[in-house]
N, C-alpha and C positions, 0 to 999 in steps of 0.2 A: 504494500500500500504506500502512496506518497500524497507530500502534503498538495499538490498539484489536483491529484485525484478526489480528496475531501471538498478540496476549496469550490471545485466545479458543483459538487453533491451538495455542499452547504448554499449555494449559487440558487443551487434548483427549488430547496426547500424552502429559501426566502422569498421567490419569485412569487410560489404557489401562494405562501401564506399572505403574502401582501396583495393579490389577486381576491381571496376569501370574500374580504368586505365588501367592496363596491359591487363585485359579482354575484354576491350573496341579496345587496340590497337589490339589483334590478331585477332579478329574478324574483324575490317577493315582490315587488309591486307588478312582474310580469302576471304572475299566479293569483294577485289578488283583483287582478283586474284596474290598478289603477293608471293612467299615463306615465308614459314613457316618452323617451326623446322621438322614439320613432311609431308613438301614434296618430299621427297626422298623415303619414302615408302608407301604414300598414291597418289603421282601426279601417275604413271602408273594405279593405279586402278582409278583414277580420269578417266584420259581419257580413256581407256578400256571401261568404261561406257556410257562417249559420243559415243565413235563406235557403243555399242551395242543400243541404243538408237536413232541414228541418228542425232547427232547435235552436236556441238562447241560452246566453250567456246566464241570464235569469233564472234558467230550468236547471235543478240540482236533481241527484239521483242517489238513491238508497246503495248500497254498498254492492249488493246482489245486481244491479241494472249496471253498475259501473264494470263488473265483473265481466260480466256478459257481455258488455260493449267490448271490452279487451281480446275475450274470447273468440267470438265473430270477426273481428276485427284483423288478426292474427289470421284465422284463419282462410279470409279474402285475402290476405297477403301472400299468405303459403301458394293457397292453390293459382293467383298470378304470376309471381316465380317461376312457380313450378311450370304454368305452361309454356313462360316463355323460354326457359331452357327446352321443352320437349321440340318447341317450333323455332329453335333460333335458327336453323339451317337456311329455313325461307324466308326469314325478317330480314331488313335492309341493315345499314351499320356493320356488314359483316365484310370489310376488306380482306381480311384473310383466311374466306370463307370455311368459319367453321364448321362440324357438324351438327345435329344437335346432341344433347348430353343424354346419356347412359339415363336409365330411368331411376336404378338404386342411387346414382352420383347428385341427380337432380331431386331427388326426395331429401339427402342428404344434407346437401347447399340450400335449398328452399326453408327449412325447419332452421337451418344453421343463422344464414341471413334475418327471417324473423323472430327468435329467438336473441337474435343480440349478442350469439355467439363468434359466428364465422370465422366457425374451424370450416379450412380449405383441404380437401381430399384431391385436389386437381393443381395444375398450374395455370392460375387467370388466364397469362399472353397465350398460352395454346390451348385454351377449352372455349373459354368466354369470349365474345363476340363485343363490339364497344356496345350497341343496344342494352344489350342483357347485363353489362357493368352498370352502364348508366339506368337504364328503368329500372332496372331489376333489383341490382347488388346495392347501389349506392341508392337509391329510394330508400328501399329495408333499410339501411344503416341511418337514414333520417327518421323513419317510422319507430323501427323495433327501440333506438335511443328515446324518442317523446314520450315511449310506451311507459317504458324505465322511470323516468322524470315524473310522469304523473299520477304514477305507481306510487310514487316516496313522497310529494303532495299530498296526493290523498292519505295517506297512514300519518302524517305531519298534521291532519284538518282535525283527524280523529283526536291526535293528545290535544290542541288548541282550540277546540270546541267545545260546546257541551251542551246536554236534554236536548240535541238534535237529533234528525234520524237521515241526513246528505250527507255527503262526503266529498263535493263536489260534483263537476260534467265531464265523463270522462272527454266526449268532443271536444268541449271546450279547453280541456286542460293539456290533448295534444295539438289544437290548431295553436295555442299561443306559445307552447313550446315550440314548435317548430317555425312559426312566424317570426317571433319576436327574438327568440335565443340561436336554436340551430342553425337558419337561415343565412340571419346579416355576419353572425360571427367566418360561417364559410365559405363566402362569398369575400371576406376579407382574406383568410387564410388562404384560400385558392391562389388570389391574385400575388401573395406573397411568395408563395410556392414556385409560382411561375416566374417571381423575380430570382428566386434563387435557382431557377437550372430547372425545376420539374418540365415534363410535357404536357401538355393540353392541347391535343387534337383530335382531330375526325379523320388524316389522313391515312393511307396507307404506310403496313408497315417499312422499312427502308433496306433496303440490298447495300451492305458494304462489303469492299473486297479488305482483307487484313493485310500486315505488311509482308506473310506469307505466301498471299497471294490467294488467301483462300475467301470461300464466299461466305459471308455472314449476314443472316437477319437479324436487323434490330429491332425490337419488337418498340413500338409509339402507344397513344392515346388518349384521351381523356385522364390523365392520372394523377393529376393537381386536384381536382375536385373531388376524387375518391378519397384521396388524402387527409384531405381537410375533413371531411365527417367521419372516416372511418377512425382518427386520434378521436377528437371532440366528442362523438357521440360513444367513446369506448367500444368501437365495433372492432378494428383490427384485422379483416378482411382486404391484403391486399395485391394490388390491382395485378403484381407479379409474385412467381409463386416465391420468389426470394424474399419480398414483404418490405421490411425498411432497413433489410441489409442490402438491398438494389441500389446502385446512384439516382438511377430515376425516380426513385420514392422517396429518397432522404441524402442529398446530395453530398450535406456535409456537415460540420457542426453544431452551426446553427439553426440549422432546419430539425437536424437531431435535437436540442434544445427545444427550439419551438414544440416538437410533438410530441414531447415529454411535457412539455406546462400544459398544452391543451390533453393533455390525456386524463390530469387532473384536476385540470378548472371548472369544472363545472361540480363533480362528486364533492370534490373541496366544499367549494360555495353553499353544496345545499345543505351543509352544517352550519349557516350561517341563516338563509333560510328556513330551517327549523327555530331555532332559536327568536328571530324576529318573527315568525308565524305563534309562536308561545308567550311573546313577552317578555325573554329573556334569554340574551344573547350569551352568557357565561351556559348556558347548557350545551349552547349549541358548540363553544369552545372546548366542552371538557369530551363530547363526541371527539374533534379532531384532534384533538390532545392525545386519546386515545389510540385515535389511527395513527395516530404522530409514533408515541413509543414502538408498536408495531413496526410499523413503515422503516424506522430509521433502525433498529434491530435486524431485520430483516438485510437491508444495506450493509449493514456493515458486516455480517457472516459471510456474505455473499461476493464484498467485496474481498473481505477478505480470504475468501478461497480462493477466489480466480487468480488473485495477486500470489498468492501462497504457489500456484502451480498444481503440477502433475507428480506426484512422488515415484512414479514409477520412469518418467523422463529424469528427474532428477540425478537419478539413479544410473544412467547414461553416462553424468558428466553435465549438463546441459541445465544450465541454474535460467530463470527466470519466473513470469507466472505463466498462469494457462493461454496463450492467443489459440489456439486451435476454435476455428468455427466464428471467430470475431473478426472486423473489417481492422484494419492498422489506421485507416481515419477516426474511427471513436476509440480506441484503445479497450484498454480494461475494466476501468473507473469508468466509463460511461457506457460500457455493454451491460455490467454487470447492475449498473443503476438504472439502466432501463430494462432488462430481465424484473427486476423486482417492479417497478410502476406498471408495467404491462400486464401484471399477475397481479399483483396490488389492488389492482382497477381489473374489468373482465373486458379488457382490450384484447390479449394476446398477440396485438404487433410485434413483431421481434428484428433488433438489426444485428441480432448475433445468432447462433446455433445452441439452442439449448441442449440440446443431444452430445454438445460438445464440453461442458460443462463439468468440473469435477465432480464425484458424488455429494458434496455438501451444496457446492456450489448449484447444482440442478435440485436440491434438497430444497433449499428455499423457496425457490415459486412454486413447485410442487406445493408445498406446507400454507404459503399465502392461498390455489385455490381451496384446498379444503379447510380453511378458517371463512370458505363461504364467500371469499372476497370482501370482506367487511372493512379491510383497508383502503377507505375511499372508497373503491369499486367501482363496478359500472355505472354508470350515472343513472340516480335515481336506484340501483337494484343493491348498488354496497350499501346504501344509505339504510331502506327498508331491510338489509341483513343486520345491521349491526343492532335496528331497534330491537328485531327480536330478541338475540344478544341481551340489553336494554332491561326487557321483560323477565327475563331469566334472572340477570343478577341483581333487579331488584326483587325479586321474589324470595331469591336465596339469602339475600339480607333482611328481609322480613323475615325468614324462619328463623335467623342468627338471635335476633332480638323480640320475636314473639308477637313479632306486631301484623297488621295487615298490609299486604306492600305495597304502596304507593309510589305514583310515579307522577312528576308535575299536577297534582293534586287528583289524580283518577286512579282511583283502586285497582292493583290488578290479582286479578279474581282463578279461579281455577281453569273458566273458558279461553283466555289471554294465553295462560302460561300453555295450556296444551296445543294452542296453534301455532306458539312459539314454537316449542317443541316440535311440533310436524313440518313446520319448515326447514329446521334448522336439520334436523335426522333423515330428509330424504335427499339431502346430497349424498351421506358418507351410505345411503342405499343404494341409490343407481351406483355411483362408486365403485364402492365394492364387489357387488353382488355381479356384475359386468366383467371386472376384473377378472375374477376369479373365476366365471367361464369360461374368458377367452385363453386362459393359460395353460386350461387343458383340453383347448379343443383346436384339434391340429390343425383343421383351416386356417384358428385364429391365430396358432404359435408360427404358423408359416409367412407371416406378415413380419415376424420380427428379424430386424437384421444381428440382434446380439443375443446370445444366451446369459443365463444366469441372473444374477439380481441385477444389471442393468436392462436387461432385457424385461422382465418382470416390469421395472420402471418404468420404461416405455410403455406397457400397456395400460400401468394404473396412470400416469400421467395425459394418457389418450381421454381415459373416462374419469380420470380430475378436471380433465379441459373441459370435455363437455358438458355433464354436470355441474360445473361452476358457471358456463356460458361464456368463458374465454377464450378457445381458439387454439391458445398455441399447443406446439407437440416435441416431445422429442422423434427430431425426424427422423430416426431409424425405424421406426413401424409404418409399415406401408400401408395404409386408410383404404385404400380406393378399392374395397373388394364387398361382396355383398353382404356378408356379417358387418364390417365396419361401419360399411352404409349405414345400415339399419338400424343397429344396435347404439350409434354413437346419437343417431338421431331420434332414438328413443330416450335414451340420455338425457339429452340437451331440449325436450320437451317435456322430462320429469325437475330439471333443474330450473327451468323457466316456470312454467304454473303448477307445481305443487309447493313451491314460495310464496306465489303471486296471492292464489286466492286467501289462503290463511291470514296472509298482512291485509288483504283488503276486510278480511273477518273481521281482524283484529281491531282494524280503524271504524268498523262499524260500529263494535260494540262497547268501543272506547269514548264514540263521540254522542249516545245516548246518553252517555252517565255525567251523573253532576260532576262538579270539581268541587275537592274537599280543598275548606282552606289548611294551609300549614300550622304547624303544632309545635310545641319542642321536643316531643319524639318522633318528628318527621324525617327520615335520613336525606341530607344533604345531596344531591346528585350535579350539583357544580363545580365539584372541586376535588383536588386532589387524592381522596379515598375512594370517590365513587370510580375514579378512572382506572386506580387500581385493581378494584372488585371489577371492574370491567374487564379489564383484559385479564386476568386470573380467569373468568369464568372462561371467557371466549379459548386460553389454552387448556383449562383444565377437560372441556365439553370437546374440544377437537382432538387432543393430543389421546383422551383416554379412546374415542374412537377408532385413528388413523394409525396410530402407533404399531399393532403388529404388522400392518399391510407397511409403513417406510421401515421398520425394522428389516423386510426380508428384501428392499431394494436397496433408496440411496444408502443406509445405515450400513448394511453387509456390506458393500458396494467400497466406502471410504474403509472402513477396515482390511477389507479383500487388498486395496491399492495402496494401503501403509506396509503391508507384508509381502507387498513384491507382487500380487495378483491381479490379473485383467481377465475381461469379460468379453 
């Protein structure tokens, strides 16, 4: 590690957190409905859209209707995906005329896209057609993001309300996310993209001869605009299968920078948004506080493995740290800091090779998705993970001290804590239960390119990703087969709505009940004990979970390569 490599890491954390406020305040008055700088030329298309739609800003909906909206909603998304991958062959945009997609690849990529996940089993520049990026891929990455966002709203109306029986509109709450937030922000960031070097076209891809003399395609596109919402909206879906270790996705360090702050500006901010939707902005700090300890733990094992090295190259003669699967433009310190933001958040962008990763060093993001992404997370879906979290260790502090457990002055009762619980317990369900099929079933072991506990890794990593709704992989397991298909897309639709509906439960029947006022045996949840009892719960509920399944991978894995062993 070098002081070089902190001071950029210390660089990124200051950025985000002084981002927090102002971001945090526009986005609440975006969500509460009040003016903005930009509604003067977005409020008439605002409502334009309620006409065309049939509904008002006015018209609030019970928790069940919001639900449901989400539902349907998702599910028109899927099944237009889906067909335009089936018919991209004969749609226009297709300069290097694709064919269409495999039916299990396209079931696969369709769930993946609106689910928020996209994890990519293909390589974009040779599967996907620009059409099908643009309507298709990057639409989903605006849609399944507002989904997210109004998701963590609405569970935020629940604690700040009360004797009501709305929760908000869900229309409502993704036309102004995507108008007012996701829109004007990528429509900046595209353009900036394109100052630093990205492409942004419709043309045909480009024939160069090398200085060998031989022939190369360059693959072009649309890929500034993919860009820019696939950081921002935590989707991570991109446009080439190399992702943002490509030049053309991430040129160089400051673009690398750039979509490290937008991966967490927004998840950030809605900690701030909570708190101003409450009343009370110290709660909303002692959330990020929390992510904070996390986050920057996380970081520093991480970096410090990569920097530590290979002990088995060592062993060589050959001192340095791990570069294997990293670009030499972002080095070590900023591969391995963006490894952990990417997992951190349910992006899974990646501009290094996680596959390539020490055993501790690949430990980490692993570890971050199954704490459920609660670190920041996906926008709007960390946020809604960690209240669960929330519910939990205040509950557990009411048993400590006998009292009934309150949270910002609403009871939480035995209905709360069990939806918590169901949310929080069917990640390490698909997880696992996946895992430990595909390990012994030879079609699934024949996808893996390593045996023994890395290889193991790879596949519980494959159904960490998708279950968490992140994306990345370690890329020694080869996806694109009809188990992976399906199974990873089973996954990554029990990791998406069997979360969703329970926190929408949960905001239901948080926002009927009175608010008790506070007492002096009311516990504290703004300050520094409650963040501790936080994140104790969030390792103690994960780590008693996950622990035999990393025990027989990264864990065996880093001891195997202190004693001289590879996999």
């Amino acid at each position: 590690m070098t002081l070089n490599g902190w001071i950029q890491i210390l660089a990124y954390c200051v950025v985000v957190v002084l981002l927090v406020k102002p971001l945090g305040g526009y986005m609440y008055r975006v969500f509460n409905g009040d003016r903005t700088f930009l509604s003067p030329i977005l409020g008439p298309v605002e409502r334009a859209l309620y006409r065309i739609s049939g509904t008002s800003e006015r018209e609030e909906q019970h928790w069940t209707v919001y639900a449901a909206g989400i539902i349907f909603f998702s599910l028109a998304s899927f099944l237009v995906l889906y067909v335009l991958q089936r018919l991209q062959g004969v749609l226009p945009y297709n300069p290097a005329g694709m064919a269409a997609v495999e039916q299990n690849l396209s079931f696969n990529t369709a769930v993946s896209f609106v689910t928020n996940t996209n994890w990519q089993n293909y390589g974009g520049e040779s599967t996907m057609s620009y059409l099908v990026q643009m309507a298709g891929l990057t639409v989903q990455n605006f849609m399944s993001a507002a989904v997210g966002i109004a998701i963590a709203v609405a569970l935020i109306r629940g604690f700040a309300r009360a004797s009501v029986k709305s929760i908000g509109n869900f229309w409502v709450d993704i036309t102004r996310c995507t108008l007012y937030i996701l829109l004007p922000a990528c429509i900046v960031l595209t353009l900036v993209y394109v100052w630093l070097g990205m492409p942004q076209t419709l043309g045909p891809y480009v024939d160069a001869t090398t200085l060998e003399g031989a022939k190369q395609t360059i693959a072009l596109g649309p890929v500034a605009s993919q860009v820019a919402i696939k950081m921002l909206g935590t989707n991570g879906g991109g446009f080439f299968n190399a992702n943002a270790a490509h030049p053309f996705e991430n040129p160089d360090a400051i673009s690398n920078f750039i979509q490290m702050v937008t991966i967490f500006a927004l998840g950030a901010a809605l900690t701030n948004v909570f708190g101003r939707m409450v009343g009370n902005q110290r709660q909303g700090w002692a959330i990020l506080a929390t992510m904070g300890v996390l986050f920057i733990a996380g970081v520093a094992v991480c970096y410090w493995a990569e920097a530590a090295g290979n002990p088995l190259v060592h062993a060589l003669g050959i001192d340095g740290g791990n570069m294997e699967g990293k670009e030499t433009r972002f080095g070590i310190a900023l591969s391995a800091l963006f490894a952990v933001i990417t997992t951190a958040a349910s992006c899974g962008a990646v501009n290094a090779m996680h596959d390539s990763f020490t055993a501790i060093g690949g430990f980490i993001p692993m570890i971050n998705m199954q704490l459920g992404e609660v670190i920041v997370g996906g926008v709007g879906a960390g946020f809604y993970g960690i209240l669960m979290f929330i519910v939990v260790a205040v509950f557990v502090a009411g048993l400590m001290v006998g009292r009934t457990p309150e949270y910002l002055g609403k009871k939480i009762e035995a209905k709360e804590v069990k939806m918590a619980m169901l949310a929080i317990l069917c990640l390490p369900l698909a997880m696992l239960i996946f895992t430990a099929i595909a390990v012994v079933l030879p079609s699934a072991v024949a996808s893996m390119a390593n045996g023994g506990p890395h290889g193991f890794s790879e596949v519980l990593y494959a159904y960490t990703s998708a279950a968490a709704n992140n994306g990345s992989a370690f890329g020694g397991l080869s996806g694109n087969t009809p188990w992976y298909n399906i199974t990873l897309g089973i996954t990554m639709l029990m990791g998406r709505f069997l979360v969703i509906i329970p926190a929408l439960a949960i905001a239901g029947s948080l926002v009927a009940k009175k608010t008790v006022p506070a007492s002096a045996g009311t516990f504290p949840t703004d300050g520094p004990l409650f963040v501790g009892l936080l994140v104790g719960t969030i390792l103690i509920v994960v780590g008693l979970t996950f622990f035999p399944a990393l025990a027989i991978g990264p864990i065996v894995e880093h001891l195997a390569m202190i004693h001289g062993q590879t996999f």
